[in-house]
C-alpha positions as CSV (number, residue, x, y, z in Angstrom):
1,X,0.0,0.0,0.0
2,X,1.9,3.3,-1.1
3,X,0.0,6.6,0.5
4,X,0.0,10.0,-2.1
5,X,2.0,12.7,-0.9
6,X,-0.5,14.3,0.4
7,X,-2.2,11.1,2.3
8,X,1.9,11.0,3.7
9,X,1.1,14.9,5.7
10,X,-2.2,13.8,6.6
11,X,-0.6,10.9,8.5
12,X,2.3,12.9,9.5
13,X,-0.4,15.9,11.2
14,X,-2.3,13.2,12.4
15,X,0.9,11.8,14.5
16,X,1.5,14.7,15.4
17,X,-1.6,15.4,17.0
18,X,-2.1,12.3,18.5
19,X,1.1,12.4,20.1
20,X,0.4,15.8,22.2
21,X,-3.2,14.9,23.2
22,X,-1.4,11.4,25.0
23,X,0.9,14.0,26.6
24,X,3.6,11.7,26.6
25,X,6.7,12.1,29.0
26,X,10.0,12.4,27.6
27,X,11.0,8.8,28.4
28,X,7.4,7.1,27.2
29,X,8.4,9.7,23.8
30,X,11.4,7.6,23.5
31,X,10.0,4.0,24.3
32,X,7.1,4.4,21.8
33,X,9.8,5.8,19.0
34,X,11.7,2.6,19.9
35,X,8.8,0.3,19.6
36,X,7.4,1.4,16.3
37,X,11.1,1.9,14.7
38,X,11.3,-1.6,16.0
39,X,8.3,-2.7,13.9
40,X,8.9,-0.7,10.9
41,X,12.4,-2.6,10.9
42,X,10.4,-5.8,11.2
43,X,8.1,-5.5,8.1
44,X,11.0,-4.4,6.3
45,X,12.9,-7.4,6.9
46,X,9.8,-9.5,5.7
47,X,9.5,-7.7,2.7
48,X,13.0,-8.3,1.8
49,X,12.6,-11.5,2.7
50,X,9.2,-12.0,0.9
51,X,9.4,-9.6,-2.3
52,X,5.8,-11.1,-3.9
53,X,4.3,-11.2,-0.8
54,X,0.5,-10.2,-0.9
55,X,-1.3,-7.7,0.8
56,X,-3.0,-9.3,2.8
57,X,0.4,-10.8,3.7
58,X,1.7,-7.6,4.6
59,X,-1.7,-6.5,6.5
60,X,-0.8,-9.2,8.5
61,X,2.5,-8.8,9.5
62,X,1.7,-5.2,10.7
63,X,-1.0,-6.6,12.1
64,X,1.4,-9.1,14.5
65,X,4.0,-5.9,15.1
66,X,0.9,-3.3,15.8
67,X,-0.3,-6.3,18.7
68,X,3.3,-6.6,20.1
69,X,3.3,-2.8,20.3
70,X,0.0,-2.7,22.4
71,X,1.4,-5.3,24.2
72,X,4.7,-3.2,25.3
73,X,2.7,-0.1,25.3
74,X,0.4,-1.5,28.9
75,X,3.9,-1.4,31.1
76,X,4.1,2.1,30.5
77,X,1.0,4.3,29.3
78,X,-1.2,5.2,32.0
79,X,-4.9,3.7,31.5
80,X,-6.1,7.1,30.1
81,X,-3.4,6.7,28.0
82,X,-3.9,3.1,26.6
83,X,-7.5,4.3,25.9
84,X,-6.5,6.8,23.9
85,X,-4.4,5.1,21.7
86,X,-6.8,2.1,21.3
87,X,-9.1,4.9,20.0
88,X,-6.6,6.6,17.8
89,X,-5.7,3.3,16.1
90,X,-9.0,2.1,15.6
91,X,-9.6,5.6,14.0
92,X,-5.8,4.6,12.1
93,X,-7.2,0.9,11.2
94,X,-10.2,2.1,9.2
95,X,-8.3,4.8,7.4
96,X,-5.8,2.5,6.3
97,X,-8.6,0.0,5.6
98,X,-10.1,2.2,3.2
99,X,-6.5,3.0,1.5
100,X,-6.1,-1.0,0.7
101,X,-9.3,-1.1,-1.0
């Protein structure tokens, strides 16, 4: 799934946003950066390793890395938090729904 240019700012502005209504501490800023560099790493590697992989291959492969994350993410988000991202990627699961159609 490539995004347009302008689907790329979207995303970015919406990141953006997200990230200062969680009100993330410095060292919770650095965990998550870690996590999800972690899983962008890890999709990479399976594309590499998979080149004519499908997408519904692919869907499921961020699919495994985005549960790890939310995994991780309960030792250090408060519970306001962790409901706030559940919403925001819920939100982030349909948008990228519609962009695979």
């Amino acid at each position: 799934m490539n995004l347009t240019p302008e689907q790329r700012t979207q995303v970015a502005a919406e990141l953006k946003r997200f990230g200062g209504e969680l009100q993330l501490t410095d060292d919770q800023k650095q965990k998550l950066q870690e996590y999800l560099e972690e899983a962008h790493a890890k999709v990479a590697d399976y594309l590499k390793t998979n080149p004519s992989a499908s997408k519904a291959d692919v869907i499921k492969q961020v699919a495994a890395n985005r549960d790890q994350i939310r995994q991780r993410l309960v030792n250090f988000l408060s519970p306001e938090q962790l409901k706030k991202w559940d919403a925001e990627v819920s939100k982030a699961r349909e948008f990228l729904g519609q962009q695979a159609a």
